[in-house]
C-alpha positions in Angstrom: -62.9 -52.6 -125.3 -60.0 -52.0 -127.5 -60.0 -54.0 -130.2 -56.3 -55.8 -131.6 -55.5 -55.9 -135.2 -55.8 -59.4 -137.0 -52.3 -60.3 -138.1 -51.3 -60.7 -141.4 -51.2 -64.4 -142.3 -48.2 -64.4 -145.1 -45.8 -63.0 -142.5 -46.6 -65.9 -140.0 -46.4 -68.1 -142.2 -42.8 -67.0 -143.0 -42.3 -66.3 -139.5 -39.0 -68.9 -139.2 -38.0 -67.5 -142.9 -38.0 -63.4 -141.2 -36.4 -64.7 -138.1 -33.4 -66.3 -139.6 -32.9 -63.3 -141.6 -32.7 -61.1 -138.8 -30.1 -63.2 -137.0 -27.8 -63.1 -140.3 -27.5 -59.1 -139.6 -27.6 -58.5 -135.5 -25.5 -60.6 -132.8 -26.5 -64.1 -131.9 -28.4 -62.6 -128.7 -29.7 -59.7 -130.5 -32.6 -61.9 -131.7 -35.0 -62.8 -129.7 -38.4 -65.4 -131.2 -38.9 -68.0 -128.0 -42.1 -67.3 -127.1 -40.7 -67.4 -123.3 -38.1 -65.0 -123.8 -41.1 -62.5 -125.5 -43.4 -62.5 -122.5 -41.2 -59.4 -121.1 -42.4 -57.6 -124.7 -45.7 -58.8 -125.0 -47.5 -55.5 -123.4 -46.2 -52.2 -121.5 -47.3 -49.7 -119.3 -50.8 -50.3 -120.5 -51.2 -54.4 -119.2 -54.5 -54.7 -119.4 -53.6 -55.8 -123.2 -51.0 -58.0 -124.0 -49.5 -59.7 -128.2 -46.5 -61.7 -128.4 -44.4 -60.2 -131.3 -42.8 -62.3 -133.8 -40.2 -61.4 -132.9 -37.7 -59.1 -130.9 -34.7 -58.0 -132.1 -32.0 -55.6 -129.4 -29.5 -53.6 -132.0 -27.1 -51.5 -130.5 -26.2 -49.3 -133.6 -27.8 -46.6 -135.8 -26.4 -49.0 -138.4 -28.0 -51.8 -137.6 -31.5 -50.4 -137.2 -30.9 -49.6 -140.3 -30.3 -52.9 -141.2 -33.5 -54.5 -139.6 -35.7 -51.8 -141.3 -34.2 -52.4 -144.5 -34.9 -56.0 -144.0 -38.5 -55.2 -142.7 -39.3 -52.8 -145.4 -38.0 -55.2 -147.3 -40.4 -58.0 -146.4 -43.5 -56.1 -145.7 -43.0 -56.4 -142.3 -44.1 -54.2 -139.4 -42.2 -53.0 -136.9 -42.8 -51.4 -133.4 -40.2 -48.8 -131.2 -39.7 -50.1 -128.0 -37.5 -48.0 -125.3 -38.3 -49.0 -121.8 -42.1 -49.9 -121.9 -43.2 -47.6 -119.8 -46.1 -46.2 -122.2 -49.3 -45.7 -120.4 -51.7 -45.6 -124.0 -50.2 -49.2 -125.1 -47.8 -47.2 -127.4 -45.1 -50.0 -127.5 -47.6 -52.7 -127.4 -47.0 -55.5 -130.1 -48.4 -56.6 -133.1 -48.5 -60.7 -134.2 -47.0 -60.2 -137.1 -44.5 -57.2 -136.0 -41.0 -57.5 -135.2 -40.6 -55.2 -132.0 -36.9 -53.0 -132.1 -35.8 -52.6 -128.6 -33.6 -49.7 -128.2 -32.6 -50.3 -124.5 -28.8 -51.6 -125.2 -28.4 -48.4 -127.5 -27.5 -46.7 -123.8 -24.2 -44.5 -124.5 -24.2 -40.7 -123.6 -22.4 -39.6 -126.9 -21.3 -36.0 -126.2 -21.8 -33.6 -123.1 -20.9 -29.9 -124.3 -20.8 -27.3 -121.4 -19.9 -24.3 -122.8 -22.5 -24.3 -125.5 -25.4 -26.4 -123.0 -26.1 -29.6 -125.0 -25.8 -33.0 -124.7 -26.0 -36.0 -127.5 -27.0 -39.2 -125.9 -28.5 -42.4 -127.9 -32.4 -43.3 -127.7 -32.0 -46.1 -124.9 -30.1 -43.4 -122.2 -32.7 -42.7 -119.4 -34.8 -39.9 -118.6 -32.7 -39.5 -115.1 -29.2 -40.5 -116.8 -28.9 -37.7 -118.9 -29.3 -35.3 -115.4 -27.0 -38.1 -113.9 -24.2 -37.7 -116.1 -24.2 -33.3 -116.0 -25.1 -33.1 -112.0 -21.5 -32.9 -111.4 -20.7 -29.9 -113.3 -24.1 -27.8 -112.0 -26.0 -28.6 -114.8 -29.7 -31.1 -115.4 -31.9 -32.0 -117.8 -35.7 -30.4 -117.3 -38.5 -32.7 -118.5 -38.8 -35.3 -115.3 -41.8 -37.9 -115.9 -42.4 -39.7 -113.2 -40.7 -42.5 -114.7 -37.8 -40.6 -114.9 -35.8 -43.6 -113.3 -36.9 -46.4 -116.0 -38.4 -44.5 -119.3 -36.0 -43.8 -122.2 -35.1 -40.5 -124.0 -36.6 -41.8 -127.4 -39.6 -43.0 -125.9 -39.8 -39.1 -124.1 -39.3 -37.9 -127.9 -42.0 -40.3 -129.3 -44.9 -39.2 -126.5 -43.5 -35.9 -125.9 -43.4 -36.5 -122.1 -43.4 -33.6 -119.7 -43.4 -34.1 -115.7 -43.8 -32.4 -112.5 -41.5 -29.5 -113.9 -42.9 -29.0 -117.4 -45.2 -26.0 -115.9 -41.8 -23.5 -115.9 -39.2 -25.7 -117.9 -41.7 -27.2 -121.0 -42.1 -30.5 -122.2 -39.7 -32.5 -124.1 -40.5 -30.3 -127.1 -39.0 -27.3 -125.5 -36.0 -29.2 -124.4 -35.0 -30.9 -128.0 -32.3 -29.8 -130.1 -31.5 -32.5 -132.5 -32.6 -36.2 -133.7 -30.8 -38.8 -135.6 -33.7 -41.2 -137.1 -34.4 -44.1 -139.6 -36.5 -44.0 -141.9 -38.8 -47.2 -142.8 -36.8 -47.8 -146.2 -33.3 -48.0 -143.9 -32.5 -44.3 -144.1 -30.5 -42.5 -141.7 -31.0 -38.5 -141.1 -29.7 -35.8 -139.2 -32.3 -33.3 -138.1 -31.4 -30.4 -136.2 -28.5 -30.1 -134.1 -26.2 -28.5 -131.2 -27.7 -24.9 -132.4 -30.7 -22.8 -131.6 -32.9 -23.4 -134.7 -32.5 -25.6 -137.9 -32.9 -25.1 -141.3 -35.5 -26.0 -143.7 -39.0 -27.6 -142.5 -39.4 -27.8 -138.4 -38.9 -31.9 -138.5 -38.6 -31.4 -134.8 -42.2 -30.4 -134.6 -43.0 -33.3 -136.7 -41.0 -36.2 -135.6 -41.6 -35.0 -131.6 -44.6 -36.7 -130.1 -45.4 -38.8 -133.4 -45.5 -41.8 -131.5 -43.0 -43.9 -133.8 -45.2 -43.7 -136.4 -42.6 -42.1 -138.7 -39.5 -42.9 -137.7 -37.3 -44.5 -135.5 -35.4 -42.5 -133.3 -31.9 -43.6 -132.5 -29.9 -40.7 -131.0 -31.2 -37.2 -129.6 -29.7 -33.8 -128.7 -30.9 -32.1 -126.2 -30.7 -29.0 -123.9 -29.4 -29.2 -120.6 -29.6 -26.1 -118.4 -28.0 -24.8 -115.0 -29.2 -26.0 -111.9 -30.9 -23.2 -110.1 -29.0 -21.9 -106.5 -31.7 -23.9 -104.5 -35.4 -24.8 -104.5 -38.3 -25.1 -101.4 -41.1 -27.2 -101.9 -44.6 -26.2 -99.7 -47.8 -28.3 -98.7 -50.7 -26.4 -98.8 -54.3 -28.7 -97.9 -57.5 -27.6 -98.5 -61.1 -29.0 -97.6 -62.3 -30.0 -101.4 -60.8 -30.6 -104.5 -62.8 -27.8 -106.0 -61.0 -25.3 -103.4 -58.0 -26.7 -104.9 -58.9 -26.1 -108.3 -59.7 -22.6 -107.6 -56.5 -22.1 -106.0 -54.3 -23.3 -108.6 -56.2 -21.1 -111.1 -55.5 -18.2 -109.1 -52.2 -18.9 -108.7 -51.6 -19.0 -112.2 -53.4 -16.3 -113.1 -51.2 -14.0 -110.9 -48.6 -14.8 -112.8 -46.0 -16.3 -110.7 -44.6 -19.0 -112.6 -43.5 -21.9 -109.8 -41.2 -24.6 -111.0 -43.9 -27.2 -110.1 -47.3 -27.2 -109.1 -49.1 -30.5 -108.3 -52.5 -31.5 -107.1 -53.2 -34.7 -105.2 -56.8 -35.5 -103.8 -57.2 -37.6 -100.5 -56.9 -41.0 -101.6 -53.9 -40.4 -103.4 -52.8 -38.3 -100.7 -53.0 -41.5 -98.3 -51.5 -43.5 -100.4 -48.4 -41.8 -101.0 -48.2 -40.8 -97.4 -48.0 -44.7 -96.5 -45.3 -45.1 -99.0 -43.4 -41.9 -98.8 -44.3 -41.1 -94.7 -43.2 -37.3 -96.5 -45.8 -35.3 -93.8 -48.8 -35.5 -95.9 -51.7 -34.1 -94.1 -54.3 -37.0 -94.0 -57.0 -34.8 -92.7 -57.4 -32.9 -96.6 -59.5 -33.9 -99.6 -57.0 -31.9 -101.7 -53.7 -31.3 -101.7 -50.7 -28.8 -103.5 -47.4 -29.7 -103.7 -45.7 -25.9 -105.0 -41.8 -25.5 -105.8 -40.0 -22.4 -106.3 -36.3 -22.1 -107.4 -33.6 -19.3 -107.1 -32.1 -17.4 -104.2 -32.8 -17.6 -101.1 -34.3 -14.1 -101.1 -36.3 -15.0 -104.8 -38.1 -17.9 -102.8 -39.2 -16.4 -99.8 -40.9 -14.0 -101.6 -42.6 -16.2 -103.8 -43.6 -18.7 -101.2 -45.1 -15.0 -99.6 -47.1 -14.4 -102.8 -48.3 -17.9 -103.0 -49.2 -17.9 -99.4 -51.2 -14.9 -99.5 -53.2 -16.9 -102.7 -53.7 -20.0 -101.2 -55.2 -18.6 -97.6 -57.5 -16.5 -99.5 -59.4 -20.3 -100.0 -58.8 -20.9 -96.5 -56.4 -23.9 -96.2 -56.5 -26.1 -93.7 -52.7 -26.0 -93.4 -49.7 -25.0 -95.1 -46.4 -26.1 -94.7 -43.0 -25.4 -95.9 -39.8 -27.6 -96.6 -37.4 -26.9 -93.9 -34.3 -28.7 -95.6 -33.4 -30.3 -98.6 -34.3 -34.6 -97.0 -37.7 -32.6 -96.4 -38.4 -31.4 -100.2 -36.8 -35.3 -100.9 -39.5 -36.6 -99.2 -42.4 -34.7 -100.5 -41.6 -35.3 -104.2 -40.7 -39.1 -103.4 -44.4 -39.1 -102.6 -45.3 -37.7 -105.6 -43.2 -39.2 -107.8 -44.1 -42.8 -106.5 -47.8 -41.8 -106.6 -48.6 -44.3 -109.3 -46.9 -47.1 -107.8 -48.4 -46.4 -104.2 -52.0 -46.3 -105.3 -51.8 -49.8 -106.3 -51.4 -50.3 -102.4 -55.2 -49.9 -102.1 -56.4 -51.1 -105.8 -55.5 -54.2 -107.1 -55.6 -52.6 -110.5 -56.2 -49.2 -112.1 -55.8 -47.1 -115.3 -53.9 -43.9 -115.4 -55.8 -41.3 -117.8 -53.9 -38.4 -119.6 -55.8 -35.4 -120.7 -55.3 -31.7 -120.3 -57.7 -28.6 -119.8 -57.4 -24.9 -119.4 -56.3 -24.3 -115.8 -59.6 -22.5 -115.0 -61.9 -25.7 -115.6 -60.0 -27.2 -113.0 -63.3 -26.9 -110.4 -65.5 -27.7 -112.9 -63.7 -30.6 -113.9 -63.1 -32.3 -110.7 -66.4 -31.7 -110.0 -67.8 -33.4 -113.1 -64.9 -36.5 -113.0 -66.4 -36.8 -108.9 -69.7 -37.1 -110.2 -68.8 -39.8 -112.9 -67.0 -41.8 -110.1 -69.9 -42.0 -108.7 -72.3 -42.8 -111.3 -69.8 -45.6 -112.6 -69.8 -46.9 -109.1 -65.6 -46.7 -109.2 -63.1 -45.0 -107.0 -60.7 -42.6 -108.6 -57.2 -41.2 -107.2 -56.7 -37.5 -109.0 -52.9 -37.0 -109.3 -51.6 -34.1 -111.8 -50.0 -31.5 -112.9 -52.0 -28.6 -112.1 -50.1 -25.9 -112.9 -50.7 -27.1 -116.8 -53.5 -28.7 -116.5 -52.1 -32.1 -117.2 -54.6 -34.2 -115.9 -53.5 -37.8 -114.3 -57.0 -39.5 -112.9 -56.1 -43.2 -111.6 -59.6 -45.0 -112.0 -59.7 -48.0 -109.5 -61.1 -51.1 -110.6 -60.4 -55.0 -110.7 -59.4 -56.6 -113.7 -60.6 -60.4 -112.6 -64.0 -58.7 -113.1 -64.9 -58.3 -116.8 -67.8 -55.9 -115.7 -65.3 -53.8 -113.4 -62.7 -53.3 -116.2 -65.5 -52.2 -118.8 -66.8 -49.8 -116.5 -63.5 -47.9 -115.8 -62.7 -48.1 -119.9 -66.0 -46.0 -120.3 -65.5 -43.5 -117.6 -62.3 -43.0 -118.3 -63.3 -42.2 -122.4 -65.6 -39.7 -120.6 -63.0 -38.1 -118.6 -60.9 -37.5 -121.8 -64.4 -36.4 -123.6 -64.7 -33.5 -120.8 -61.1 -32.5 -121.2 -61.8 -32.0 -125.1 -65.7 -30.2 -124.3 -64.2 -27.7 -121.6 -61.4 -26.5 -124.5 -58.5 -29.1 -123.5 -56.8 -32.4 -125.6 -57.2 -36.3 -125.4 -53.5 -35.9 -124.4 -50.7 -34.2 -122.8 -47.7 -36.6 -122.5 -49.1 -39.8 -122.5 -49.7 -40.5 -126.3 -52.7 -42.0 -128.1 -51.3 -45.3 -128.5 -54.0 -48.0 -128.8 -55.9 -46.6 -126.0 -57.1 -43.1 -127.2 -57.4 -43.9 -130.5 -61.2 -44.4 -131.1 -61.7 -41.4 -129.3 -59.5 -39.1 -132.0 -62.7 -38.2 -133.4 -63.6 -36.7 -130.6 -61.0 -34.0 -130.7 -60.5 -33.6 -134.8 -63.0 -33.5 -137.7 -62.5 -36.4 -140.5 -60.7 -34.0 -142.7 -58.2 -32.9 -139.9 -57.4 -36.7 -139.6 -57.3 -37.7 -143.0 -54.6 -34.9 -143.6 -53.2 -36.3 -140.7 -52.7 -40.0 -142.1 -51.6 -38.3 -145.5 -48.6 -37.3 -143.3 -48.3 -41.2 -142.0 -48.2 -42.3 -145.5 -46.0 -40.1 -146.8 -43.1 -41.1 -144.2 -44.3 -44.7 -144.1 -46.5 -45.6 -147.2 -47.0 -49.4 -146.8 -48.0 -48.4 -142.5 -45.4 -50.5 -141.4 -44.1 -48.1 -138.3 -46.3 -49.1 -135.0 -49.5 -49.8 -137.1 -52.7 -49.5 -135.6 -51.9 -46.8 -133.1 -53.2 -43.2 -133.0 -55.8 -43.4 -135.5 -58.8 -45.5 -135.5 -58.4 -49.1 -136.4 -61.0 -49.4 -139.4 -59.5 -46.3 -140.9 -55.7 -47.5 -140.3 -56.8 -50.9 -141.6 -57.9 -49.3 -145.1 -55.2 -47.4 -145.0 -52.3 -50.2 -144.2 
């Protein structure tokens, strides 16, 4: 059971004090402090736990982010990032004595530069929006989360998202040119920029995937690439998810390098096939979804080479994208897969972890076994091809005994990743959700150089608090 922070009783007592302050510096309906108006903030992608802030304030400058966290730094108080909420680890979730910053109004697309492949777009521009505002002129953005539609650049900065086309493009890391943040004292910096490396320390590194814990990010530069002459997606089904396993390891070991390479098992294949009707075949325990991109000539003969793979584990079928509504389909399946499950759970919990790509059968094996043991079903949608792991435990959150049940298998999903040579993460964050399980994955000293990093950006821990690290070492520390 994760366990929320006790707040800090001098700020709520000077809750109306800190609100009116706020208002003197941001628009009359930049402020937000009904306790109606909050419910939208009080949780995220992770609803199983829910805080009304104190408050919730919308700036739509650099400036005035500035402003609040001058004010906030000001008055010792703590303040989490908030893009869309789509977080899955309870990364945006909010504290009772935090103000929350939401970035969604900060929305513009600053700068789109062709010739030299960049594009400068504020924190509150979606994932999709960026590849909206380039389609035109041939050109996209690569990382693709499957809340591409709804999930904000910053937030993709802050978790380091990937999606179904991280396995040839990379993850937001590999996409990231530039950052404009602010710093808890107010602050505003320029890292990076339109050019291929920066100078000085690799604040890129730092700053990507830190979960707002250092800063707040407020406009981004990033890459944007040429789209590809075309692209084929192929089904291929197979009797077991351990087939499918094996599969995917071979196909990466060949080294052919598809643009995506997913793995759904057979309740998540039905599930999506209801919502999508994309020609799922409903007779498989395991299913690939494979894209290739480039010529015409470039993807027959890699849909050859992976054909050849995938019938050495004899598929049950294969099947090929005959037009572009057909590929449509297919990844409308997939990319609803989170949202279609919850047609046959009332409730479930999306876990994030990643393993080498040659555990795959082991793993499925072992995570098949748990779902037994823990007496709860489990929907396995990932992205193979990097081992980004994606199980959707089922359970029913009216039933205390239900919800503690899929909390402990799904810690010992994210144990396995870490004991077969993989991470408690790949795009998802920690967020309040992994963080008792960092341990796990680093000794005390590799954490406790780890917070001296924390402190240095933020030394009072006023940035998104009691995420990442465990809560009775961030509580000594804040």
């Amino acid at each position: 059971m994760i366990q929320l922070p006790e707040p800090k009783q001098d700020v709520l007592a000077r809750r109306d004090a800190i609100v009116a302050g706020l208002r003197s510096l941001l628009a009359k309906d930049a402020v937000i402090a009904e306790p109606l108006r909050m419910k939208p903030y009080e949780t995220d992608g992770l609803p199983s736990y829910r805080q009304l802030p104190l408050a919730v304030v919308l700036p739509q400058t650099t400036e005035e982010v500035s402003a609040v966290m001058r004010f906030c730094r000001r008055n010792g108080v703590r303040v989490v990032p908030r893009g869309a909420g789509t977080s899955l680890s309870g990364g945006a979730l909010p504290l009772a004595d935090a103000v929350v910053v939401g970035l969604m109004r900060m929305n513009r697309i600053l700068d789109v530069n062709y010739a030299d492949r960049f594009a400068v777009v504020q924190a509150g521009v979606t994932n999709i929006g960026i590849t909206d505002a380039v389609a035109g002129h041939g050109f996209f953005y690569a990382p693709d989360p499957s809340s591409q539609l709804a999930c904000m650049i910053g937030g993709n900065v802050n978790m380091n998202s990937g999606g179904a086309h991280c396995l040839k493009y990379g993850v937001t890391a590999n996409n990231l040119l530039g950052l404009k943040i602010v710093t808890v004292d107010g602050d505003i910096i320029d890292i990076g920029g339109p050019h291929l490396d920066a100078a000085g320390y690799d604040w890129l590194g730092l700053l990507t995937g830190s979960e707002g814990q250092l800063a707040l990010i407020t406009e981004v530069t990033v890459r944007i690439l040429r789209a590809p002459e075309g692209a084929r997606a192929m089904l291929a089904a197979f009797r077991s998810n351990e087939i499918a396993g094996a599969c995917v390891a071979d196909i990466m070991a060949s080294g052919i390098i598809p643009v995506a390479l997913e793995f759904m098992d057979k309740p998540a294949i039905h599930a999506c096939e209801a919502f999508a009707h994309a020609g799922y075949p409903l007779d498989a325990e395991a299913m690939l979804i494979i894209e290739v991109e480039g010529s015409d000539e470039e993807q027959d003969e890699l849909l050859a080479r992976i054909r050849e793979i995938c019938n050495r584990h004899d598929p049950i079928s294969m099947k090929v994208s005959q037009s572009a509504a057909e590929s449509l389909a297919i990844w409308k399946g997939r990319k609803g897969a989170f949202g279609a499950v919850g047609r046959i759970s009332p409730d479930y919990m999306c876990m994030d972890g990643v393993i080498p790509t040659s555990k795959l059968p082991e793993v499925l094996r072992r995570i098949g076994e748990m779902s037994e043991a823990y007496g709860l079903k489990v929907a396995n949608i990932f992205h193979a091809g990097d081992g980004n792991l994606h199980p959707l435990i089922m359970f029913d959150a009216n039933d205390p005994d239900s919800f503690h049940r899929a909390e402990r298998f799904g810690a010992d999903v994210l144990k396995l990743c870490v004991e077969v040579g993989g991470c408690l993460t790949g795009e998802h964050g920690v967020g309040v959700e992994k963080r008792e399980l960092m341990p796990v994955q680093f000794e005390q000293h590799e954490l406790d150089h780890q917070r001296r990093i924390k402190t240095a950006f933020d030394p009072d821990w006023l940035l998104n608090p009691h995420k990442v690290f465990p809560l009775q070492a961030t509580t000594s520390a804040a």
